[in-house]
DOBALUM-69836 format. One record per residue (C-alpha): x, y, z; residue number from 1; residue in one letter. Coordinates in nm, 3 decimals, padded with zeros to 5 digits. Layout:
N
        x        y        z  num  residuo
        X        Y        Z  NUM        a
...
//
This chain:
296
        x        y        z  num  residuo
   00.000   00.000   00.000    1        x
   00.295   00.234   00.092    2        x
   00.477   00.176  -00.247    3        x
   00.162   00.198  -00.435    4        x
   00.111   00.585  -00.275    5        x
   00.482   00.646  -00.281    6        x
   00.439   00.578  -00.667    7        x
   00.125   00.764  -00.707    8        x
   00.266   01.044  -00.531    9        x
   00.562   00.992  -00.827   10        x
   00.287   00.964  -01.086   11        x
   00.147   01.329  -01.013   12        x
   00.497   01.494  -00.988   13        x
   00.586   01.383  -01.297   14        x
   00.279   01.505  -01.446   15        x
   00.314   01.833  -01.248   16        x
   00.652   01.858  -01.458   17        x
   00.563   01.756  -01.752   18        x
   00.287   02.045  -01.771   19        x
   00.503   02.327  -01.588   20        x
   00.792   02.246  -01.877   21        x
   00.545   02.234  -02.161   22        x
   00.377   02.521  -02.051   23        x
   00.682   02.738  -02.046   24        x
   00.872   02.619  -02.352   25        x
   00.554   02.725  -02.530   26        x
   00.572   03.044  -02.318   27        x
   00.935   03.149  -02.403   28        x
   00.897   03.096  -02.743   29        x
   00.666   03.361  -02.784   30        x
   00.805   03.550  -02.566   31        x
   01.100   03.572  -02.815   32        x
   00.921   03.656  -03.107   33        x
   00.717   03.903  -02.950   34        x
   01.036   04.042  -02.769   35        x
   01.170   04.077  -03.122   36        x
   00.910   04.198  -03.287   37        x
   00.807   04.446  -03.059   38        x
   01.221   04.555  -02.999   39        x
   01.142   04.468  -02.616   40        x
   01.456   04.365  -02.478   41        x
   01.251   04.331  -02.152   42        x
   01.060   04.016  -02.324   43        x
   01.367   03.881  -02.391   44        x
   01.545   03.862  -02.072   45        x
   01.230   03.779  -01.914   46        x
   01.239   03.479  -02.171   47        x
   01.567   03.405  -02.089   48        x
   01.514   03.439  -01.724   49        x
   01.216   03.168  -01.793   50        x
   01.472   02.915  -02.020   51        x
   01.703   02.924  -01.683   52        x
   01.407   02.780  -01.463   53        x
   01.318   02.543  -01.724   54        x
   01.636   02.393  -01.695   55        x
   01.586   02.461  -01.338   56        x
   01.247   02.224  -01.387   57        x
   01.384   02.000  -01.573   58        x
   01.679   01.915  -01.356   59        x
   01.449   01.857  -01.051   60        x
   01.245   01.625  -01.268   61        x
   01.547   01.453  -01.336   62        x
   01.647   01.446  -00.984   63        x
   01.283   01.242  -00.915   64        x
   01.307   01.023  -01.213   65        x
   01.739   00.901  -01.066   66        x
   01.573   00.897  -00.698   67        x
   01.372   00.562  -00.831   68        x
   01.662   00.390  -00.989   69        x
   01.820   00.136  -00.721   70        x
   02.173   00.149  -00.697   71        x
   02.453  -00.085  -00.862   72        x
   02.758  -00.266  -00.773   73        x
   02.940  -00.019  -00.926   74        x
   02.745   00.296  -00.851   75        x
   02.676   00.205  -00.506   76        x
   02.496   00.499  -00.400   77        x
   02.257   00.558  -00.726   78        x
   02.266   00.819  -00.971   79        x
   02.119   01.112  -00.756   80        x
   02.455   01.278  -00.670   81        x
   02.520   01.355  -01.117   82        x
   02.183   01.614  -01.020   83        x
   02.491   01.828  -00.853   84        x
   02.724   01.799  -01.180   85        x
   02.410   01.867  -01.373   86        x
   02.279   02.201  -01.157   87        x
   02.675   02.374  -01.222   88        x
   02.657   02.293  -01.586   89        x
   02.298   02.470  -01.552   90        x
   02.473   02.777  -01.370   91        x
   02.750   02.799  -01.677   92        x
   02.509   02.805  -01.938   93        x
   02.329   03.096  -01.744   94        x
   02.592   03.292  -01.715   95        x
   02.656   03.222  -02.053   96        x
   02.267   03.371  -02.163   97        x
   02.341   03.664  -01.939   98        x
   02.630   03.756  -02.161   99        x
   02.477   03.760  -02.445  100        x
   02.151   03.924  -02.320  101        x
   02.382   04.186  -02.172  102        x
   02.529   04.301  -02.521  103        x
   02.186   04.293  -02.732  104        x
   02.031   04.503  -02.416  105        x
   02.391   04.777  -02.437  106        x
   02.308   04.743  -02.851  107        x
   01.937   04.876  -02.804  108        x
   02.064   05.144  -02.629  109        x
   02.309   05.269  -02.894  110        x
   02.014   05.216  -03.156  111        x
   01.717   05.251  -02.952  112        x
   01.406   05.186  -03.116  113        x
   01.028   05.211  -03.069  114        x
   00.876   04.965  -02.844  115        x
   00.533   04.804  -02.878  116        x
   00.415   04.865  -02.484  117        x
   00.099   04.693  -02.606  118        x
   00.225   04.384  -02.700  119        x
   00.491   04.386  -02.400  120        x
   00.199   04.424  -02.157  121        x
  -00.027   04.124  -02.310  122        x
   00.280   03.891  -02.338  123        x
   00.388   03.970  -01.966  124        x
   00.072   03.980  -01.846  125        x
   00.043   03.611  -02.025  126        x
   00.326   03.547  -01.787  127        x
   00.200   03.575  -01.509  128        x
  -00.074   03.344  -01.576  129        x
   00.147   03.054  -01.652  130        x
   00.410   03.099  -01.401  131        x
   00.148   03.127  -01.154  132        x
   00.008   02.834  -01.259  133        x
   00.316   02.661  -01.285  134        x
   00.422   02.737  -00.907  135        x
   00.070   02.622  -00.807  136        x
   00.122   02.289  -00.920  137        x
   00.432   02.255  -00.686  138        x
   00.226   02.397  -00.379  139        x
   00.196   02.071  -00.199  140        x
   00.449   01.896  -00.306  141        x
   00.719   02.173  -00.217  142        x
   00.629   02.102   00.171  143        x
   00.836   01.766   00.142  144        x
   01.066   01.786  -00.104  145        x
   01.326   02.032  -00.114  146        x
   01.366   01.958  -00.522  147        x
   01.039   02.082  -00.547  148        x
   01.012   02.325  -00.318  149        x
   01.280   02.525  -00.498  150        x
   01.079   02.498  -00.860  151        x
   00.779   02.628  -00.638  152        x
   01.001   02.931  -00.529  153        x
   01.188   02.950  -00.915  154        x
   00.833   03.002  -01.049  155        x
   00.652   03.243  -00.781  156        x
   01.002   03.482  -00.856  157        x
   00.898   03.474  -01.211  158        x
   00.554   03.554  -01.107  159        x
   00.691   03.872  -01.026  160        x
   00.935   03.938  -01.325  161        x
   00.635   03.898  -01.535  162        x
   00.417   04.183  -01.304  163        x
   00.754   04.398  -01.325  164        x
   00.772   04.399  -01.734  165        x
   00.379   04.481  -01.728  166        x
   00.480   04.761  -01.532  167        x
   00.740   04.893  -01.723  168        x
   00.518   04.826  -02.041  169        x
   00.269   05.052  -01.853  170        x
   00.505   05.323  -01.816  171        x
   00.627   05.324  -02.152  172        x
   00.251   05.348  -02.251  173        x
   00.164   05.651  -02.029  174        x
   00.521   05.802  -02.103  175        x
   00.648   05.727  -02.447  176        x
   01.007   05.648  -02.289  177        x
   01.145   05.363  -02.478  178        x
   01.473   05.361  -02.199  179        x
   01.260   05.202  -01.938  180        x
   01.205   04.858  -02.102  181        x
   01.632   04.828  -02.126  182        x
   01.583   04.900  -01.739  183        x
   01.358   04.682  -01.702  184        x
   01.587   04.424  -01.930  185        x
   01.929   04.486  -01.666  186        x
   01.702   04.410  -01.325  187        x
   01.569   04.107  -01.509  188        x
   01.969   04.031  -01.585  189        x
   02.051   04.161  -01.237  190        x
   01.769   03.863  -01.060  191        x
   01.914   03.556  -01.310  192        x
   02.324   03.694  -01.212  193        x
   02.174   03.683  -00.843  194        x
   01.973   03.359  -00.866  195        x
   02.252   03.150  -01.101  196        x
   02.580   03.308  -00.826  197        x
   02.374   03.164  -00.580  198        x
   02.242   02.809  -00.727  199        x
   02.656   02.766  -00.855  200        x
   02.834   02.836  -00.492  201        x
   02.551   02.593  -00.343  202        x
   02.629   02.326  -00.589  203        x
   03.008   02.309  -00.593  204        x
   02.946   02.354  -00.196  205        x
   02.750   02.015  -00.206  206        x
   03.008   01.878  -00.474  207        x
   03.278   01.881  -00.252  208        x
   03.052   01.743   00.110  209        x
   02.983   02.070   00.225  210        x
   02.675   02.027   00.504  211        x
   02.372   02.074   00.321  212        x
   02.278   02.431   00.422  213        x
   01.907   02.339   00.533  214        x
   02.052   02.120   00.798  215        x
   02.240   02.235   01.117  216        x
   02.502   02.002   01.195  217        x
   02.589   02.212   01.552  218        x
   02.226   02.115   01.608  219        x
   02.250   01.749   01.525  220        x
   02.618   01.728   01.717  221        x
   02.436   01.875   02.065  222        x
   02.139   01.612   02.012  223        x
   02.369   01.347   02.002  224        x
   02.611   01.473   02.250  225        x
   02.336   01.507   02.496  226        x
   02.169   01.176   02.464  227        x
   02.191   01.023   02.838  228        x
   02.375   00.726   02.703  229        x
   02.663   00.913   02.526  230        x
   03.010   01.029   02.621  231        x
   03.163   01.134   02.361  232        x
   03.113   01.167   01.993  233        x
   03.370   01.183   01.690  234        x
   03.370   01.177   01.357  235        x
   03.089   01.280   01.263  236        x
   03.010   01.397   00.882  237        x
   02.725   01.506   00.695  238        x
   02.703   01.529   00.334  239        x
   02.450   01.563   00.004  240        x
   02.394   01.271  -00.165  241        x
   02.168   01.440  -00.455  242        x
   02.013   01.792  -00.440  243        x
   01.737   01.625  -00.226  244        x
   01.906   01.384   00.032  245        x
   02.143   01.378   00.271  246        x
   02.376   01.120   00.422  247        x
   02.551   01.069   00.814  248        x
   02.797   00.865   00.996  249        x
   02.904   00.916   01.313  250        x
   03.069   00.734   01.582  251        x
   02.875   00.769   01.961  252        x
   03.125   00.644   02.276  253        x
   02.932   00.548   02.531  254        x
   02.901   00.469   02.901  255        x
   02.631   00.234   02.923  256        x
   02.574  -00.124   02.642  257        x
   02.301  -00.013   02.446  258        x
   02.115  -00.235   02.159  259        x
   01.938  -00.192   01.818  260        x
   01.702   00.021   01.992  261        x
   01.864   00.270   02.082  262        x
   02.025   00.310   01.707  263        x
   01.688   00.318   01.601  264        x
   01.581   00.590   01.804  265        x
   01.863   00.846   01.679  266        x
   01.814   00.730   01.343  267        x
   01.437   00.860   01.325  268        x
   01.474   01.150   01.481  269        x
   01.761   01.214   01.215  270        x
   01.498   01.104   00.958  271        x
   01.168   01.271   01.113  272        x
   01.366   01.599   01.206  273        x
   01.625   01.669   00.969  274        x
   01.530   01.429   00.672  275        x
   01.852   01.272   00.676  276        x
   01.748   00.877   00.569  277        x
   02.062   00.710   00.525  278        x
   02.270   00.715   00.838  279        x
   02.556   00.490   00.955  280        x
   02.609   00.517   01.321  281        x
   02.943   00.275   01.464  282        x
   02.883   00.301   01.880  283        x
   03.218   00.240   02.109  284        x
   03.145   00.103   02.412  285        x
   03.393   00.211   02.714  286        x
   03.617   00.526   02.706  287        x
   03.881   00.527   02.442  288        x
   04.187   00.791   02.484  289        x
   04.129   01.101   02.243  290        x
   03.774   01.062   02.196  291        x
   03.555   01.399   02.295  292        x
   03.226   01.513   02.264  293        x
   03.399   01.857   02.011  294        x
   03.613   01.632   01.813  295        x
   03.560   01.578   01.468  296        x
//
């Protein structure tokens, strides 16, 4: 019964992805040709602001799909930990789309020409629509899954860039100045610069087995510490194993014998707490010289 909701609950991310990526390929590309058309640089880097969550989306998906393939003897651990690889490729080729949207936007300002508000405000306000919607079919799902919860948050930002370009295609309406939509185009630039910096120091953190940041490993070491039946603790690490989950081991000294119980007790509240499922806990009996509850 568990497996068959477990897959279910599979069945209607997928299907949550598959519409959110359809939805906004169809978007971009007309958010390009209308960008074009109507010499709105502000469509464009909006556009390209959307491509950078649909890789965003599609990496996440990804990350779902390699969390149900069991692991090999050669690839012990699965294939979730290539999601890291995969997110700072993602951050490379955004930096790469910044550059380039960068010098068209400093070209339309040496030639600046008219700008079709009209058609700026329909497309944008188009945007908003389907990035709404998008982020809406990530609302439940984004309260377990941290994969998910960061399309949720990709798509509610571009919510926002979408209100922000109707704006500034309202202004050009009421004011005739064409400047405000290559404003509008280097705030858009200045959010995916922001957004990509950010996703690419996270990554490489969690390449090389920094702590997770959503989990406080001072936290976890005082839990453990304090348990009534521990002395000392040492060597503890705690490291991603995909975007989405998180690995342990630890060794607990301790004073009294203790039994399988008492390993299953740490290791839910490690799970229930902290989400960290795979831990791998070695317990030392007796006191053993340079063992300390601050040692690593």
């Amino acid at each position: 019964m568990d497996h068959d909701h477990q897959h279910g609950k599979l069945g209607n991310i997928s299907n949550a992805f598959k519409a959110g990526i359809a939805l906004n390929v169809i978007f971009i590309i007309l958010e390009i040709i209308f960008g074009f058309l109507s010499n709105s640089m502000a469509l464009v880097a909006d556009a390209g602001h959307n491509f950078s969550d649909v890789l965003a989306l599609v990496f996440s998906w990804i990350a779902v799909r390699l969390s149900e393939r069991k692991p090999t003897l050669r690839f012990t651990y699965g294939f979730r930990r290539s999601t890291i690889l995969i997110t700072i490729l993602n951050t490379v080729l955004l930096f790469a789309a910044v550059a380039f949207l960068f010098l068209e936007t400093i070209q339309r300002i040496k030639e600046p020409a008219p700008v079709d508000s009209k058609t700026v405000i329909i497309i944008a306000g188009i945007g908003i629509v389907i990035n709404g919607f998008t982020a809406w079919l990530f609302y439940e799902g984004k309260k377990h899954d941290l994969n998910i919860k960061s399309a949720f948050l990709h798509f509610v930002a571009d919510t926002l860039v979408s209100a922000g370009v109707v704006i500034a295609g309202l202004l050009m309406y009421l004011t005739g100045i064409v400047w405000i939509d290559s404003l509008m185009s280097f705030i858009i630039i200045a959010v995916i610069i922001y957004s990509a910096w950010n996703l690419l120091v996270e990554s490489v953190s969690l390449a090389l087995d920094a702590v997770p940041e959503d989990i406080d490993i001072k936290e976890i070491r005082d839990y453990l510490s304090g348990l009534p039946e521990v002395s000392g603790i040492h060597d503890l690490h705690i490291w991603a194993m995909s975007t989405s989950a998180a690995a342990l081991t630890v060794h607990l000294e301790t004073k009294d014998l203790t039994n399988v119980d008492f390993l299953n007790r740490i290791q839910g509240h490690l799970k229930d707490k902290y989400g960290i499922e795979h831990t791998t806990i070695q317990v030392e009996y007796g006191s053993q010289p340079g063992n300390c509850i601050d040692c690593n």
